[in-house]
C-alpha positions, -999 to 999 in steps of 0.1 A, spaced: -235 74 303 -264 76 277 -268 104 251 -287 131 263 -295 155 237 -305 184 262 -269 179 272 -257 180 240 -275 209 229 -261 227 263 -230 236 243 -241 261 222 -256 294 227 -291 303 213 -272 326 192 -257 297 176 -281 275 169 -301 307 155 -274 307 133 -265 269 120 -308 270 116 -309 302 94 -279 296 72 -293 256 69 -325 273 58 -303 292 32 -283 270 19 -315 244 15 -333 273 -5 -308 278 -30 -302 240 -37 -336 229 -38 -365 248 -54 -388 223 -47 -407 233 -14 -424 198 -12 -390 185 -6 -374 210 9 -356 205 47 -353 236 67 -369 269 67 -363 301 83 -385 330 88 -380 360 106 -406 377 125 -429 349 116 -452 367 141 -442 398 161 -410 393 178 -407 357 168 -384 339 149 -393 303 133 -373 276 119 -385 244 109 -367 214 101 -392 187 82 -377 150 68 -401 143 45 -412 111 65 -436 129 89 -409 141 118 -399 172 120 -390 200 146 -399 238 153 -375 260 171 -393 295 181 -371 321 192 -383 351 213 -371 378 235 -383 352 264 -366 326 254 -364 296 228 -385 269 221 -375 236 205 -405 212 199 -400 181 181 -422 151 166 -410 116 154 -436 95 138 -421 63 147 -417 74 186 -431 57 215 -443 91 227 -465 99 197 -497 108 210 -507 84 180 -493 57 198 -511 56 226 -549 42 233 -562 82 245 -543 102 219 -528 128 252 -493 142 248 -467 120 266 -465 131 305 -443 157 313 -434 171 277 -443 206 287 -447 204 323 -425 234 343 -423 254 305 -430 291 317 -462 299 306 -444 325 279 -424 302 266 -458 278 263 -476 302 245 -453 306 218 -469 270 209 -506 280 203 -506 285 163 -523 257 150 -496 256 123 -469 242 151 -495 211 158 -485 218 198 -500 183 204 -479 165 177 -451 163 198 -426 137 211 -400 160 228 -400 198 238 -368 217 252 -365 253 262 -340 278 273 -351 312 291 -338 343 278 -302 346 295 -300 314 307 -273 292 305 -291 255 298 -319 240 281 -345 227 300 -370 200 295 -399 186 317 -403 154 338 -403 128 311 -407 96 327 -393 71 307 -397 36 319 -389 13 292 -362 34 275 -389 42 250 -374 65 224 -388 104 218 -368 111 184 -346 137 198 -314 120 192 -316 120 156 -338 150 152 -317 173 172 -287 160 149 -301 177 122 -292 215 133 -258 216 119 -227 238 138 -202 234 108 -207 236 75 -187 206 73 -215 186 91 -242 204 63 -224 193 37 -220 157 45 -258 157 51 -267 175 19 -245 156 -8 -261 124 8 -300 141 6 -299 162 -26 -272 139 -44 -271 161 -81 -291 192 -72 -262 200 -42 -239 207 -76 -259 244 -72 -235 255 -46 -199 260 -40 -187 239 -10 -167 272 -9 -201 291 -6 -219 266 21 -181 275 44 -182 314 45 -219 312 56 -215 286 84 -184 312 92 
């Protein structure tokens, strides 16, 4: 069976990706000072009643998780994608990206700061429901919408962070205990 990162992200709670997204955005703050090159970012009540993190690789993809008491809201964007509204002769989102999102859950999308039309994939779990959902993508020609790699990003151990983090911040990830990054994953 081929990957299927909706699937994959159907283990864990909202609560818990919340979670590996807020103490990522921690960690990332105290290692790099540098917000050019900084990865994640966390803020709470970025507007009322909505939490945003962001998750940017410094090559032009990145994804926005919105979290409000109607749901959540994952909606990513890789520049190299198939589905890049850059990639195709009229510039429109990809088919199906948002089609069936309730309307709520859409409108968490309309700041012009979360480029809602710069997107390659968009998944989204109601409040107390038990899977993510995403729209009718057709895919055809196995063309590739970046969630894969992306949604590998959002880190459920600190085990995981830290493998990613020596590898991106080389000397500056000296600025924390590995001891440190392990009781805030806990």
């Amino acid at each position: 069976m081929d990957y299927n990162p909706r699937m994959e992200l159907d283990q864990y709670t909202t609560e818990q990706v919340r979670h590996a997204l807020q103490v990522s955005a921690e960690i990332d703050a105290k290692i790099c000072e540098d917000d050019e090159i900084r990865s994640y970012w966390f803020l709470e009540e970025w507007k009322f009643g909505i939490d945003l993190a962001l998750y940017q690789n410094g090559m032009g993809d990145e994804f926005f998780v919105l979290f409000s008491d109607n749901g959540t809201v994952i909606k990513g964007f890789d520049s190299a994608s198939e589905l890049s509204p850059y990639e195709n002769e009229n510039g429109n989102i990809w088919p199906g990206i948002y089609d069936g999102m309730p309307e709520d859950l859409l409108n968490l999308l309309d700041d012009e700061n979360l480029k809602r039309s710069e997107v390659t994939f968009c998944f989204w779990r109601q409040a107390g429901g038990s899977h993510w959902q995403q729209g009718p993508v057709l895919l055809e020609n196995d063309e590739y919408d970046g969630s894969e790699i992306l949604l590998d990003q959002i880190f459920f151990t600190a085990e995981a962070y830290i493998d990613w983090a020596k590898d991106y911040y080389e000397q500056d990830f000296k600025k924390i205990s590995l001891e440190e990054i392990r009781t805030r994953f806990t």
